[in-house]
C-alpha positions in Angstrom: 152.2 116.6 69.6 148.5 117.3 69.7 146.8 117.5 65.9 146.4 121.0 66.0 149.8 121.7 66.5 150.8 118.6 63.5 152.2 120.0 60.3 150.2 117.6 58.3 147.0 119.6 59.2 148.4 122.9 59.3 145.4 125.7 58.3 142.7 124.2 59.1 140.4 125.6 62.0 138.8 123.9 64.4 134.8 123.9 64.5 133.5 126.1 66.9 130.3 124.2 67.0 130.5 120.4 66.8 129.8 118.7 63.5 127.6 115.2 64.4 127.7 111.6 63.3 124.2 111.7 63.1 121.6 114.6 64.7 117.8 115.0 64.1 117.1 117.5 61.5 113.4 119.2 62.7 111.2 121.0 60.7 108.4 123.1 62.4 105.6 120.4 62.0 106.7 118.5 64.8 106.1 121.3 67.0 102.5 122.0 66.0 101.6 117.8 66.6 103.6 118.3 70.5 101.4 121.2 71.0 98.0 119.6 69.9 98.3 116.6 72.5 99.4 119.1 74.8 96.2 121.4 74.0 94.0 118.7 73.7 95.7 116.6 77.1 96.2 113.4 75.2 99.8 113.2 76.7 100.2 109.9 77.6 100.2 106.5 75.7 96.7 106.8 73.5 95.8 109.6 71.1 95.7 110.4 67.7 99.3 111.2 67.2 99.8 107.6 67.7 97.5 106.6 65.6 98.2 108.4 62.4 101.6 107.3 62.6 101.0 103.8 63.1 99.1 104.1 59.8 101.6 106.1 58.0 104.5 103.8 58.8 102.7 101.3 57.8 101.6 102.4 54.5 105.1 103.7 54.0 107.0 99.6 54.8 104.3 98.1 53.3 102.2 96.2 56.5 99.1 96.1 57.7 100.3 96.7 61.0 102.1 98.9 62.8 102.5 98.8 66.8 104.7 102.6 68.5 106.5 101.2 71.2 109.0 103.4 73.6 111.9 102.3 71.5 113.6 100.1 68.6 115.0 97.7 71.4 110.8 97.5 73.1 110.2 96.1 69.2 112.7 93.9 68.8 112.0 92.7 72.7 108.4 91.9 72.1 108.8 90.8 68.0 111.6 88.1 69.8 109.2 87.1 72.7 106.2 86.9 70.0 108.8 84.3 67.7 109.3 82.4 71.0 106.0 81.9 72.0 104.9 81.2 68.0 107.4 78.5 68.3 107.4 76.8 71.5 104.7 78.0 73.5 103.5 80.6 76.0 106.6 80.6 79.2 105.6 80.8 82.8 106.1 83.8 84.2 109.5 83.1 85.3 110.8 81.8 82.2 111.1 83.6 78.9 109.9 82.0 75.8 112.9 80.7 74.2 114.9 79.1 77.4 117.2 76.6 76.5 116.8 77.8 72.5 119.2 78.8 70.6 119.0 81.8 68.1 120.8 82.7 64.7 121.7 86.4 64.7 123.8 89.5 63.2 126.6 89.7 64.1 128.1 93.3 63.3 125.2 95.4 64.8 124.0 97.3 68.2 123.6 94.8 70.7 120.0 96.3 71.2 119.3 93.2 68.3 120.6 90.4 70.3 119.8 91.2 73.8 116.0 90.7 74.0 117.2 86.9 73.3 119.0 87.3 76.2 116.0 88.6 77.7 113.8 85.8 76.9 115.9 82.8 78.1 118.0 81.7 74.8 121.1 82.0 73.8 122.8 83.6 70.5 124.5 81.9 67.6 126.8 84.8 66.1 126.5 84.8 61.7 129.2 86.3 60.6 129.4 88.8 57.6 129.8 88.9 54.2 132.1 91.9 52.4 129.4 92.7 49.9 126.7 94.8 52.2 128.3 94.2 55.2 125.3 92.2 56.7 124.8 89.0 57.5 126.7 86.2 55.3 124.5 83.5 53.8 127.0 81.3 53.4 127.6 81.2 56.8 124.1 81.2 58.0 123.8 77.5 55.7 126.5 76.7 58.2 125.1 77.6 60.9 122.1 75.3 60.2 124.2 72.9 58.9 126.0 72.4 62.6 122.7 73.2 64.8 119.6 72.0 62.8 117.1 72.1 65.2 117.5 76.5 65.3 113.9 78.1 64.4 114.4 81.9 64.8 116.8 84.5 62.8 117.7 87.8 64.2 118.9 89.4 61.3 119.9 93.3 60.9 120.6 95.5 57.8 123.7 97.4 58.8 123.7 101.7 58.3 120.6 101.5 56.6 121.8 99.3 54.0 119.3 95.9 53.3 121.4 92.7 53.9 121.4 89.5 50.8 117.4 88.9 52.5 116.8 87.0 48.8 119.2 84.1 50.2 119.0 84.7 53.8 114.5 84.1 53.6 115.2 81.4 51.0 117.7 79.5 53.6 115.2 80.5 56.4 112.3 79.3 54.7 114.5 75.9 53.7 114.9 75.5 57.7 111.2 76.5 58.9 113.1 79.2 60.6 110.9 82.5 61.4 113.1 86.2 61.0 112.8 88.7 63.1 114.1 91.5 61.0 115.8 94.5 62.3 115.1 97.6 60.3 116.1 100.4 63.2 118.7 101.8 61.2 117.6 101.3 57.5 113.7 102.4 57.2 112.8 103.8 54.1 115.7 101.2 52.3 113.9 99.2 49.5 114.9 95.6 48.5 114.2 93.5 44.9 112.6 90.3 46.5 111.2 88.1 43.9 111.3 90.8 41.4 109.2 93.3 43.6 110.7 96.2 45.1 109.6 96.5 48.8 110.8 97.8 52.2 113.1 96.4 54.6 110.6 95.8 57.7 108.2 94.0 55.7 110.6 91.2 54.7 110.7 88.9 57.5 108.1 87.2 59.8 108.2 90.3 62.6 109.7 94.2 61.8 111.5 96.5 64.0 112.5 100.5 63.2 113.7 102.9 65.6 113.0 106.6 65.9 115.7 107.0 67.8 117.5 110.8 68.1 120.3 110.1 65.3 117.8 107.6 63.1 116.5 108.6 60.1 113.8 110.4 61.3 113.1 110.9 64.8 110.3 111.0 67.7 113.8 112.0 70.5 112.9 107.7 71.3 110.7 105.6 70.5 109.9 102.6 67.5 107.5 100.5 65.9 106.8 96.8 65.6 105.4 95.9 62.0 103.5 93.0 61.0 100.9 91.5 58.2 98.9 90.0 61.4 96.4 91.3 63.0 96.7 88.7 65.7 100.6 89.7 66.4 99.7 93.5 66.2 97.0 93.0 68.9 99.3 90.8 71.2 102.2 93.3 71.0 99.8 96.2 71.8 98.9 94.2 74.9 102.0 93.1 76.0 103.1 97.0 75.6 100.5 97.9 78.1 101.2 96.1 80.8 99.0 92.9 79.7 95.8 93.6 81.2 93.0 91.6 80.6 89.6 92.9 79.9 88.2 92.7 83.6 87.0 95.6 85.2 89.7 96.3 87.4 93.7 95.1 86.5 94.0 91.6 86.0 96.5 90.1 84.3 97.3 86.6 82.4 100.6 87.3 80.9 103.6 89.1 82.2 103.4 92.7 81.0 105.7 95.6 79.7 105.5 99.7 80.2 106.2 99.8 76.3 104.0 102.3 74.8 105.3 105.1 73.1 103.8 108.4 74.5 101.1 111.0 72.2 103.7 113.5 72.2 106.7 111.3 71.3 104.4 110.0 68.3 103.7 114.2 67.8 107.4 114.6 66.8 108.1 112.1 64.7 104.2 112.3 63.0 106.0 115.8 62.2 109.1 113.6 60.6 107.2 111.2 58.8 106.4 113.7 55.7 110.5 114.5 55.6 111.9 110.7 55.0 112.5 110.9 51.3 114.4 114.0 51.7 116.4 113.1 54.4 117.4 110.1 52.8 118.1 112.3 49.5 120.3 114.0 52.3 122.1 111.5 53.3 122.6 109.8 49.8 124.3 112.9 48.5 126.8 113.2 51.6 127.1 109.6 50.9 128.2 110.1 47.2 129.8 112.9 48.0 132.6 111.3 50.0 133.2 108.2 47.4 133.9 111.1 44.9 136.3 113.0 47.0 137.9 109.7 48.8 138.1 108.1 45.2 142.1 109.2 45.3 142.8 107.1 48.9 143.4 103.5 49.3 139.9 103.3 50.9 135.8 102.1 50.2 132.7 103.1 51.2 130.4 101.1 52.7 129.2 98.6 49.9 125.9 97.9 48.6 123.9 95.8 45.9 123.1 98.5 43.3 120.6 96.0 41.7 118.7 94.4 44.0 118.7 97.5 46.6 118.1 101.1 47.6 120.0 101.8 51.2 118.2 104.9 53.1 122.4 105.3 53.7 121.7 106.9 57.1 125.5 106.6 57.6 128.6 106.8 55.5 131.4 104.5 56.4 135.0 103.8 54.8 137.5 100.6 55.3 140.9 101.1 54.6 142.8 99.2 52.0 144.8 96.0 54.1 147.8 97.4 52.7 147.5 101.1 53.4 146.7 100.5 57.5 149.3 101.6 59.8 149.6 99.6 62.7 147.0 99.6 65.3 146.3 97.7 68.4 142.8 97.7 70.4 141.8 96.5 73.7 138.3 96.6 75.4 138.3 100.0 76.1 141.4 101.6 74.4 143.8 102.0 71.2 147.0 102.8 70.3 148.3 103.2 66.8 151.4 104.1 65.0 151.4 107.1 62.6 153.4 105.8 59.2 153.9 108.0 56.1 151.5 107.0 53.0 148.9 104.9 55.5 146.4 105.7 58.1 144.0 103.7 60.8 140.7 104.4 62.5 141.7 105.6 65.2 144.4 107.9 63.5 141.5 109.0 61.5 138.6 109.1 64.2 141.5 111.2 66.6 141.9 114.2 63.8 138.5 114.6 63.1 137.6 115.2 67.0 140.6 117.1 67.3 138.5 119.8 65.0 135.4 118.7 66.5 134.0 116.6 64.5 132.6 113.4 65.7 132.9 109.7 64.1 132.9 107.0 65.2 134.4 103.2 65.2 132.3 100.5 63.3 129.4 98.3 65.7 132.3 95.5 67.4 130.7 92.5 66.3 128.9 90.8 68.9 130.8 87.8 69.3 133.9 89.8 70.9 131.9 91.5 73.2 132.9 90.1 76.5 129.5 89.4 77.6 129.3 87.3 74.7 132.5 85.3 73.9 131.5 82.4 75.5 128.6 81.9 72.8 129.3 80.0 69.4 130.2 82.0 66.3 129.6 80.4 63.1 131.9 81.7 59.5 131.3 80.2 55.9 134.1 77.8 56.8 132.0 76.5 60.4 132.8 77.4 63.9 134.4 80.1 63.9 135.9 79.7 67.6 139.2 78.5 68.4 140.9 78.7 64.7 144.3 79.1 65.9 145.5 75.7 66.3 147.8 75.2 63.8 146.2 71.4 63.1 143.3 72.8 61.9 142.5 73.7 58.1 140.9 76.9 57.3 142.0 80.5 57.0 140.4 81.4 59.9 138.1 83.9 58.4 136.2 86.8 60.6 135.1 89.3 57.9 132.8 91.3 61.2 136.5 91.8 62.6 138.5 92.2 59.8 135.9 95.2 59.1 135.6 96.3 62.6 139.9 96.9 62.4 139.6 98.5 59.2 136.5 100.6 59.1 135.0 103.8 60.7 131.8 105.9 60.3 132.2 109.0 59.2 130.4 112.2 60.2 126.6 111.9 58.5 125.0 114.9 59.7 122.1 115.8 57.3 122.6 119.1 59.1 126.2 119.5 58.3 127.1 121.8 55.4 129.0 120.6 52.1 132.2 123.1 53.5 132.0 121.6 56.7 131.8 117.9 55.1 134.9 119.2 53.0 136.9 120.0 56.0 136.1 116.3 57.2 137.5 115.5 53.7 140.7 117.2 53.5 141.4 116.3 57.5 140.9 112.1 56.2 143.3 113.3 53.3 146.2 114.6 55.2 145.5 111.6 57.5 147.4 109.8 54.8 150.5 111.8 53.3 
């Protein structure tokens, strides 16, 4: 029995046009910046569209600094190589700069955070998460150093635009000599109470990363930024972005070099976006309160934040089901089955009756550590190693809160385009998911 034929959702239409989890929203400006480095044929990786952005983001996070690179994952690539080479040195050109290193990092998140480690030679050490903002756990991170000492760098990530506990995650950092590399692609514009001073996420750790990526918060189509207080760092990445050439008259070249350098007409769209940000995320805050008030009745949650010591941008809305409301469900790498029970509801169950009336969700990020490229690496809990749990000689409860959130969670459709009668359908469809 398909959905549109189950009784439970009888009367409800399905979309004609497909509602988004996340699509740009453009406003007219964007246009006029594409058209000026068109008219004035400053179209490829110099011009002023890149350089009035790199000083509004700036001003906006709060750095001196600002670097437009092609994307979020060319940031955190060059922010990790510029950690490496802080910490141990310049690498041959064969070798990255953190071979043989290992590397705290996020564990619930894109692997776009975790592969440039990959990239330069070390390996990851997964932190799990805590339930309170769904980012990286503290307690588990004091582990972590607790069972590899000599670790030096931090990959950490604030999940859906909401800043992780980065009050107890610098202090532990700081405690350790460790550097952070924070990723802020999904959460700029999110403020955080550090030391009793609000300030951005991007600003807080050692090196900064956003994304303008086509479903971020605001959007050049690609592209992202690398943020730092040092001059230095801001001149290296710069470099690095351009293919590391030296200043010779003809191409020479010291360093290995990257094609990283976000185009003048990418920066034209999102120079075109930057003036929008606070109303987007006034958007997305509203379809974000929006849903707790309507979901309020269901044995679900929204995705949790500190209401104290932060401000999320809340670029999406997500929900996790009450343990004893999920029907059973069953995943493997690349499919699902569930069972549809009376009173209860899973993701899937969920994420299934929304497409049917084309609407698009999706599951929650798998954490990293049960990706298969990954399981061989270490994944550390607030109780230790977090690996091999289920020998019944060992104490513990076994704890995974990045999977126990992964099996009970979904993001829900975050459109700042979508209308509040189309977010109602989405509504009533999660509704009749449970009767």
């Amino acid at each position: 029995m398909t959905y549109e034929n189950d009784p439970r959702f009888s009367g409800i239409t399905r979309f004609e046009k497909k509602i988004w989890l996340a699509s740009p929203k453009m406003h007219g400006e964007e246009q006029k910046w594409v058209d000026e480095a068109i008219r004035t044929n400053w179209v490829s990786t110099v011009g002023e569209n890149l350089n009035e952005i790199e000083r509004q983001i700036a001003e906006k996070v709060g750095v001196k600094y600002a670097v437009a690179l092609a994307c979020g994952t060319s940031a955190l690539h060059l922010a990790t190589k510029l950690a490496g080479e802080r910490l141990y040195g310049q690498a041959l050109p064969n070798h990255g700069t953190l071979e043989g290193k290992r590397v705290f990092c996020s564990d619930v998140t894109f692997d776009a955070s975790i592969n440039p480690v990959a990239y330069e030679d070390g390996e990851a050490v997964f932190i799990d998460t805590e339930y309170d903002t769904w980012n990286m756990s503290p307690e588990a991170l004091e582990q972590a150093f607790r069972i590899y000492p000599d670790v030096k760098l931090v990959v950490i990530a604030h999940l859906y635009g909401t800043p992780g506990k980065m009050q107890e995650l610098r202090k532990i950092c700081d405690a350790h000599g460790a550097l952070i590399v924070e990723d802020a692609a999904e959460s700029l514009g999110a403020s955080y109470l550090l030391d009793g001073k609000w300030v951005q996420t991007g600003s807080i750790g050692d090196y900064g990363c956003v994304s303008f990526n086509g479903n971020k918060i605001i959007t050049g189509s690609s592209g992202g930024m690398f943020l730092t207080d040092s001059k230095e760092d801001a001149e290296k990445v710069r470099k690095w972005s351009t293919q590391s050439r030296e200043a010779a008259p003809w191409y020479q070249h010291e360093e290995i070099g990257y094609n990283y350098r976000m185009s003048n007409i990418v920066a034209g769209v999102v120079r075109g976006q930057v003036p929008y940000l606070t109303e987007h995320i006034d958007r997305k805050r509203a379809i974000y309160e929006r849903y707790r008030e309507a979901l309020s009745d269901l044995p679900v949650r929204m995705n949790p934040w500190d209401e104290e010591k932060s401000i999320p941008n809340f670029w999406l809305s997500c929900l996790i089901i009450d343990e004893d409301a999920m029907a059973p469900s069953v995943r493997g790498d690349s499919d699902y089955l569930y069972e549809t029970v009376p009173g209860k509801s899973s993701p899937h169950e969920i994420l299934d009756a929304l497409a049917a009336f084309n609407i698009e969700g999706r599951p929650i990020w798998k954490p990293m550590h049960m990706q298969p490229i990954y399981r061989s690496h270490a994944f550390i809990t607030k109780e230790g190693n977090g690996r091999g749990r289920s020998n019944a000689y060992i104490a513990g409860s076994g704890i995974d809160v990045g999977a126990d959130i992964f099996r009970r969670g979904l993001c829900l459709p975050s459109d700042i385009n979508m209308t509040e009668e189309q977010q109602d359908v989405a509504i009533d469809i999660i509704h009749r998911c449970f009767r």
